[in-house]
C-alpha positions as CSV (number, residue, x, y, z in Angstrom):
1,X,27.5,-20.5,14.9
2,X,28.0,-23.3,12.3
3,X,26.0,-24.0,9.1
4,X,27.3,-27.8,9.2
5,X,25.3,-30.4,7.3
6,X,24.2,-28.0,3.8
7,X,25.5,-29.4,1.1
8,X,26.7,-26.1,-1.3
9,X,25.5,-26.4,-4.7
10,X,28.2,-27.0,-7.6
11,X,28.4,-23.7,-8.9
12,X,29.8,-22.2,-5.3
13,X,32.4,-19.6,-6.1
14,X,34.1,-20.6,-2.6
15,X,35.3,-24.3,-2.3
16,X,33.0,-26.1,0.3
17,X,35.7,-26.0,2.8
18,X,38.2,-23.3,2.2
19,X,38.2,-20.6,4.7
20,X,38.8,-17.2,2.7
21,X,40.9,-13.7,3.2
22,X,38.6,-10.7,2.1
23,X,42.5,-9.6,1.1
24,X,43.1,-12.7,-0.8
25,X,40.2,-13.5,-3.0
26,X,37.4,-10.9,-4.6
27,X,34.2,-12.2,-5.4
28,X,32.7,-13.2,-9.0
29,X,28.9,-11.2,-8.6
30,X,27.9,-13.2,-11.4
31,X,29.2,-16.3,-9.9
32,X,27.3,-16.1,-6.6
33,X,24.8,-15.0,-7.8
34,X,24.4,-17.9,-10.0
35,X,24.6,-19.6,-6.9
36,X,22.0,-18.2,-5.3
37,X,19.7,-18.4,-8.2
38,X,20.3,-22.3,-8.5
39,X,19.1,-22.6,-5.0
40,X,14.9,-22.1,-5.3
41,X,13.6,-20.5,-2.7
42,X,10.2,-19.1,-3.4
43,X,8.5,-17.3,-0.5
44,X,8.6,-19.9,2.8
45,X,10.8,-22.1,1.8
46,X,14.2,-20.1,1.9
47,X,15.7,-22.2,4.4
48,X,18.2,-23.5,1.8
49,X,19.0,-19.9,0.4
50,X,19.4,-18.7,3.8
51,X,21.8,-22.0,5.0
52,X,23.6,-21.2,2.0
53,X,24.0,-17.6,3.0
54,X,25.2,-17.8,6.2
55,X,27.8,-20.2,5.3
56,X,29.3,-18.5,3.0
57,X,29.3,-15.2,5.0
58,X,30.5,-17.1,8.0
59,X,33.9,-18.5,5.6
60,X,34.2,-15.1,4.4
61,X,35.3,-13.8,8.0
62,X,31.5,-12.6,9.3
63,X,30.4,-12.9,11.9
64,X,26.7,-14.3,11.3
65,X,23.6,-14.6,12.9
66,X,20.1,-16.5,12.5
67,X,16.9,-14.5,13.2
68,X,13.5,-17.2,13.4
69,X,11.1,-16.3,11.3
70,X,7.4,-17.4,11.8
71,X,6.2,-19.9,9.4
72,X,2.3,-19.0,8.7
73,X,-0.7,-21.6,9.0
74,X,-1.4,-20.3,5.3
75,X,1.7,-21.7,4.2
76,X,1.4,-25.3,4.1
77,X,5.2,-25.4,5.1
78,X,6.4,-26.9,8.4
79,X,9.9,-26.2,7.3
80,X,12.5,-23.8,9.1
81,X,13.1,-20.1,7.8
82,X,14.8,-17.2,8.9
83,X,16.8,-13.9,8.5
84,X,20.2,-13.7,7.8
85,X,22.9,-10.5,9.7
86,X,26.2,-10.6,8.9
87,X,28.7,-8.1,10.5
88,X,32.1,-7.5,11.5
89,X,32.0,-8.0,15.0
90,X,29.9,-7.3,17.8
91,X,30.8,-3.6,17.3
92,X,27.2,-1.9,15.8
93,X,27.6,-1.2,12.2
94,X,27.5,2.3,10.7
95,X,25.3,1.7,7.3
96,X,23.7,-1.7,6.9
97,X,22.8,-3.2,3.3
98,X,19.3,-5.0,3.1
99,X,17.3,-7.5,0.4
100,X,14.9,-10.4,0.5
101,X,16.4,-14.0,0.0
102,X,12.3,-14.9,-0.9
103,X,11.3,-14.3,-5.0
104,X,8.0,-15.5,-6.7
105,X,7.0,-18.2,-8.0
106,X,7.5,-19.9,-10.2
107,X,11.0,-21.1,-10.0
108,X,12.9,-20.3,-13.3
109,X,16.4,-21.7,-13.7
110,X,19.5,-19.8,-14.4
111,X,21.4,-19.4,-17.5
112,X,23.5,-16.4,-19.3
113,X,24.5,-15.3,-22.4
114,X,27.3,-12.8,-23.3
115,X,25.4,-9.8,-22.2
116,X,22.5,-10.8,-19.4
117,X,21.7,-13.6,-16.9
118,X,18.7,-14.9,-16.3
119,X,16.4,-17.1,-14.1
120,X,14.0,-16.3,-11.2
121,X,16.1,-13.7,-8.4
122,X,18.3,-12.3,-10.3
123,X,17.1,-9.0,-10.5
124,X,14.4,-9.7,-7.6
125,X,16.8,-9.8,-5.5
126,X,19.6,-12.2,-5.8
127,X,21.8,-10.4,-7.9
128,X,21.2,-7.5,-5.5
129,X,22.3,-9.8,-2.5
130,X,25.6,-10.9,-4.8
131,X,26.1,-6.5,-5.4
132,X,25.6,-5.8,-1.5
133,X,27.9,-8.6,-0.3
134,X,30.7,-7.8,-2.7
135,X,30.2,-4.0,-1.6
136,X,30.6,-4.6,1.8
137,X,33.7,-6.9,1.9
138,X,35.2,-4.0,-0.1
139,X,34.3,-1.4,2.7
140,X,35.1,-3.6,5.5
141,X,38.5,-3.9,4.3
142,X,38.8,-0.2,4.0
143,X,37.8,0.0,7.2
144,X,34.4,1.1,7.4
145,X,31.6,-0.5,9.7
146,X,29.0,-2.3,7.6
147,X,26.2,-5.2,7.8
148,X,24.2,-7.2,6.0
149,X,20.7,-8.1,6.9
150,X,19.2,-10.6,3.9
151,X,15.5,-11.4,5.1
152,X,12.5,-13.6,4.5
153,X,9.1,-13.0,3.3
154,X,9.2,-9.7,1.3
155,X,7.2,-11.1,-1.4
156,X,4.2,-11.9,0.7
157,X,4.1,-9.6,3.7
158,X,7.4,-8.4,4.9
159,X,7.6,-11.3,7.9
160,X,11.1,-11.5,7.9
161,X,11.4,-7.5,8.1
162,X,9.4,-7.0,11.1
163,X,11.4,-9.7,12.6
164,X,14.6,-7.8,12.0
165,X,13.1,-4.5,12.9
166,X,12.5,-5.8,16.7
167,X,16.4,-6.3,16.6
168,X,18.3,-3.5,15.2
169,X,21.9,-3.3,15.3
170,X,22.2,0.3,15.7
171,X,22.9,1.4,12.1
172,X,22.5,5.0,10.9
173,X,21.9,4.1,7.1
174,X,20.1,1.4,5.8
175,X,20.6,0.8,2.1
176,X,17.8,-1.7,0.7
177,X,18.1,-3.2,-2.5
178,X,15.1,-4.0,-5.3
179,X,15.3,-3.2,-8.8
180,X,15.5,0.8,-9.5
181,X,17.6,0.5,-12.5
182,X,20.3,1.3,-10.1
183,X,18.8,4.7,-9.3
184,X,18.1,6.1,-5.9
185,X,13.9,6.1,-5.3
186,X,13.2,9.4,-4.5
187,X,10.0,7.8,-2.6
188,X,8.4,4.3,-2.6
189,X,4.8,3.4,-2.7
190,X,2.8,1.9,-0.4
191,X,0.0,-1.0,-0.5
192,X,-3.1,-1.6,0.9
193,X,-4.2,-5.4,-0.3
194,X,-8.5,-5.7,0.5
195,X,-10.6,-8.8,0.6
196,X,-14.4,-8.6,-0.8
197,X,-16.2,-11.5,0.3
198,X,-20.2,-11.4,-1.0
199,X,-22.5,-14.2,0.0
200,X,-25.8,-15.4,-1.6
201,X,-28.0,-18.2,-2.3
202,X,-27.6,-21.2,-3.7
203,X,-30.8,-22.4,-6.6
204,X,-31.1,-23.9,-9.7
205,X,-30.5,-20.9,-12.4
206,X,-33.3,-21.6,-14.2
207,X,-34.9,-19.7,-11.6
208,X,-33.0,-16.7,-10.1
209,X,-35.8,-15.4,-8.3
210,X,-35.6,-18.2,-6.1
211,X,-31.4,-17.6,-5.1
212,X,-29.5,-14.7,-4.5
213,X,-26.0,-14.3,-6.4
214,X,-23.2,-13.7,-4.7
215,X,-21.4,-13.5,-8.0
216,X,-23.6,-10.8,-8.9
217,X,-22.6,-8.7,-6.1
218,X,-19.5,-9.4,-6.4
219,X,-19.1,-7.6,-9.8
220,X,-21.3,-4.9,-8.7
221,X,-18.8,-4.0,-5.7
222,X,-15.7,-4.7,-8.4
223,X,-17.5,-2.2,-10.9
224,X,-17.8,0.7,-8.3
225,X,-14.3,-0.2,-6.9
226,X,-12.8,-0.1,-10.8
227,X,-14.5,3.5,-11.2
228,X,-13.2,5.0,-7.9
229,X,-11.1,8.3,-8.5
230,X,-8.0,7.7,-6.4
231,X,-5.4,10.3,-4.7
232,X,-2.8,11.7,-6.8
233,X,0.6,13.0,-5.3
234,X,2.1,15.9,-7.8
235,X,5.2,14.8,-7.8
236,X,4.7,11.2,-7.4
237,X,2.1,10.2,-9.6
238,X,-1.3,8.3,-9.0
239,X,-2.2,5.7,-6.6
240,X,-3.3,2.7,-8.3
241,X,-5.7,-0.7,-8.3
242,X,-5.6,-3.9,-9.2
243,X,-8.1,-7.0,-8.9
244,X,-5.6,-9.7,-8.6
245,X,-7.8,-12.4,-7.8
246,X,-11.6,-13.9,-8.1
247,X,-13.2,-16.8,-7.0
248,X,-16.6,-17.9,-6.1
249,X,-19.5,-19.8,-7.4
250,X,-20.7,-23.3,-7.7
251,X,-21.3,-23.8,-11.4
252,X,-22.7,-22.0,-14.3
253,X,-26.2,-23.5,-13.8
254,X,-26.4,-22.9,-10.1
255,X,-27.0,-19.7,-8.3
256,X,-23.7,-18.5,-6.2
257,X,-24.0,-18.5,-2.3
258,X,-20.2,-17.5,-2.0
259,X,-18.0,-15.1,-4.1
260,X,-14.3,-13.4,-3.2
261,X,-12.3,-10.9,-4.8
262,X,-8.7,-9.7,-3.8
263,X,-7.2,-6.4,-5.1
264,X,-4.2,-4.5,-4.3
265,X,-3.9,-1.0,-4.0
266,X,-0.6,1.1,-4.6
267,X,-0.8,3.6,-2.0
268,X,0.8,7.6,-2.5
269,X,-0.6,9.3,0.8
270,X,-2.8,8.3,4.0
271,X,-4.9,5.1,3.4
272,X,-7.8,6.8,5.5
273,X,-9.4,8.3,2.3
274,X,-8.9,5.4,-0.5
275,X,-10.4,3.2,2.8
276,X,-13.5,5.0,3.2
277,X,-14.4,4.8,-0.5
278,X,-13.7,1.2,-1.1
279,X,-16.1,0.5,2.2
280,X,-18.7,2.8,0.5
281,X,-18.5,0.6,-2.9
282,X,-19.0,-2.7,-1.0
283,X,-21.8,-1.2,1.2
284,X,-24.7,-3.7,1.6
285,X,-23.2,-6.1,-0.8
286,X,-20.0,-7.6,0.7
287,X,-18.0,-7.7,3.8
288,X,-14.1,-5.5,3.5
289,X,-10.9,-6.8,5.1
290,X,-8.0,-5.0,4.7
291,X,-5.1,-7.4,5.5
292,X,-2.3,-5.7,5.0
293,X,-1.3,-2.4,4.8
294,X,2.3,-0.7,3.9
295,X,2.3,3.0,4.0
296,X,4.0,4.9,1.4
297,X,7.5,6.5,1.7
298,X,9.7,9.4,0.9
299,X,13.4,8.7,0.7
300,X,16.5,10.1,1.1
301,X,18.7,10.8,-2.0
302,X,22.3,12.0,-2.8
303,X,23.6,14.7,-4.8
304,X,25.3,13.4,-7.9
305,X,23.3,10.6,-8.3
306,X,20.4,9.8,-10.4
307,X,17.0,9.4,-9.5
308,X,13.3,7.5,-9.6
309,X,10.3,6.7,-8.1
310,X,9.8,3.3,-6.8
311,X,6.2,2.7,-7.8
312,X,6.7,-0.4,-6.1
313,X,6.7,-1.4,-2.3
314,X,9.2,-2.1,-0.1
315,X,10.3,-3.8,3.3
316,X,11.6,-0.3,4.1
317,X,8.7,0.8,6.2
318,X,8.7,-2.3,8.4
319,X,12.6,-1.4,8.9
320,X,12.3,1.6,10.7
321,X,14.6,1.0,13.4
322,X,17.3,-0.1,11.0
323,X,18.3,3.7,10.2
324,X,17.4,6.4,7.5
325,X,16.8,4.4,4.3
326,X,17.9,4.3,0.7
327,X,16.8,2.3,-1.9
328,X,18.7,1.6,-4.8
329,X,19.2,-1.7,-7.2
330,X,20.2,-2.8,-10.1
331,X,17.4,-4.7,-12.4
332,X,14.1,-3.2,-14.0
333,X,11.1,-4.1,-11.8
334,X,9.3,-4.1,-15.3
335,X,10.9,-8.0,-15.7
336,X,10.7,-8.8,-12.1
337,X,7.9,-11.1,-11.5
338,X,7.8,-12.1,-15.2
339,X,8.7,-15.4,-17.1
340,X,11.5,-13.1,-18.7
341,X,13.4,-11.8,-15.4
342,X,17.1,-10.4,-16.6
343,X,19.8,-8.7,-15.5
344,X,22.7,-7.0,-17.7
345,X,26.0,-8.3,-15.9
346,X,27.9,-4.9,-17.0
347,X,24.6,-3.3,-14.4
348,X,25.2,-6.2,-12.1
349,X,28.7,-5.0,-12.0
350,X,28.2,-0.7,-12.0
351,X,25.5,-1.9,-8.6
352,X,29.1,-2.7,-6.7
353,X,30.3,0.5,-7.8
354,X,27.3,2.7,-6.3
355,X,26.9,1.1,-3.5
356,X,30.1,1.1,-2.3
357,X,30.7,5.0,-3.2
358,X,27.0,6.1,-1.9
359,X,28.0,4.3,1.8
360,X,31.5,6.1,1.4
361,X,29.4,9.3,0.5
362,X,27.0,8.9,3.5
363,X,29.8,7.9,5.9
364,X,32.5,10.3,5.0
């Protein structure tokens, strides 16, 4: 299929119209992913990331294809996105290396100094997508049977993965990529995100009796939720919760009919327990949806190579049909997200390295 009609930004380490050897011409990581990282593509709007993508796969010698991704109401974007696979033919790859194309907002542009890059993606995950691709062109040539699935929507709710996962290729190894300091996760957390919504009465505030706050109970569910005693794996670690957002209320001087909190917990067993108490908190005072819900994960791990706990949470588990998983990337999560995302180019560069010996290692 063609990618006809994107125009590639100036910083393309392939000429807009050369057609390149994998033999002939190696790829710059830092270069490309430059490239990718000039292109903003905060979650629903990587249509241009993903255009540029298959394009450049496609002159590369893949063979490329486009999986539609649904674009939500909540989005407030009519636009096109998608999921990008890339493989050598129509033959089903062996091992297949995974990332997002999406990041968070907001969009931070690139620039590098001796020692890092930096800008928004490129530790989360566009430097991972520059490591994966070069990785892969070097095991093609040698002969071994790789893909590359690049999706949408990681950052939000994993749309593009569960896409991809009703369209596997056959693989026995997936390898996804997010920032592990280029250590293999020895598990991953999950998340359970909840939504407290507490109603009221609206009067003036001179005279509570006459209202009834929704604010109030609001912060009375938030206080129980805060003081919950949460699961603890021994080898893991604890689970975890954070109130990420709050809203409600008319004005100081006016009694609140309507109050919402979102929080986000980071899940380390079955969410059946950590469910029942949260309900018990909000009991009487305000209505519980849980919206989304990604279970935690053990993961496989290599001899030889070191190792971490992801505390984080992954498209891994919405993957499930891609083959056993890894996860492994270069990057510290602890910048991801922030205004001071970085990457060490010399990491950038070792992230090749592993993943092209761990894929050797698994498909020896």
């Amino acid at each position: 299929m063609g990618y006809s009609g994107f125009t590639m930004p100036t910083t393309d380490p392939v000429a807009p119209m050369e057609t390149v050897s994998l033999n002939e011409t190696a790829i710059d990581v830092v270069e490309l992913t430059r490239s990718l990282v000039e292109i903003e593509s905060t979650t629903y709007h990587e249509d241009a990331v993903g255009e540029f993508l298959g394009t450049y796969l496609e002159r590369r010698g893949w063979q490329v294809e486009k999986m539609a991704v649904p674009q939500p109401e909540e989005s407030g974007h009519d636009g096109p996105r998608w999921n990008v696979y890339a493989a050598v033919s129509d033959e089903a790859p062996a091992l297949v290396f995974s990332t997002h194309m999406d990041t968070v907002p907001p969009y931070i542009p690139f620039r590098e100094d001796g020692e890092f890059i930096y800008g928004r993606g490129v530790c989360d995950a566009k430097g991972i997508i520059a490591a994966q691709i070069a990785a892969a062109e070097r095991l093609r040539v040698e002969g071994f049977k790789v893909g590359l699935l690049f999706v949408s929507g990681e950052e939000r709710d994993s749309a593009g993965a569960q896409v991809a996962n009703t369209q596997p290729k056959g693989s026995r190894y997936l390898i996804n990529g997010e920032p592990t300091d280029n250590r293999l996760a020895l598990a991953s957390k999950g998340a359970l995100r909840v939504v407290f919504t507490a109603r009221g009465t609206m009067a003036h505030s001179a005279y509570p009796e006459l209202g009834d706050s929704a604010v109030h109970k609001l912060v009375e569910v938030l206080s129980r939720v805060l003081a919950l005693e949460l699961p603890v794996l021994e080898d893991i670690g604890p689970s975890t919760l954070n109130v990420g957002l709050i809203q409600g209320g008319r004005a100081p001087n006016v009694i609140a009919d309507q109050a919402q909190a979102q929080a986000l917990v980071r899940l380390v067993c079955d969410s059946t327990e950590t469910r029942e108490a949260i309900l018990r908190c909000a009991e009487g005072l305000a209505e519980v949806d849980f919206t989304l819900e990604i279970p935690f994960v053990r993961l496989k791990s290599l001899e030889g190579f070191p190792t971490m706990v992801a505390k984080f949470t992954t498209d891994i588990p919405k993957l499930s049909n891609w083959g056993e998983p890894l996860l492994l990337g270069p990057g510290s999560i602890h910048v991801a997200h922030t205004p001071h995302e970085r990457l060490a180019k010399k990491e950038l560069l070792e992230a090749v390295e592993l993943y092209v010996q761990i894929a050797k290692k698994l498909l020896s």
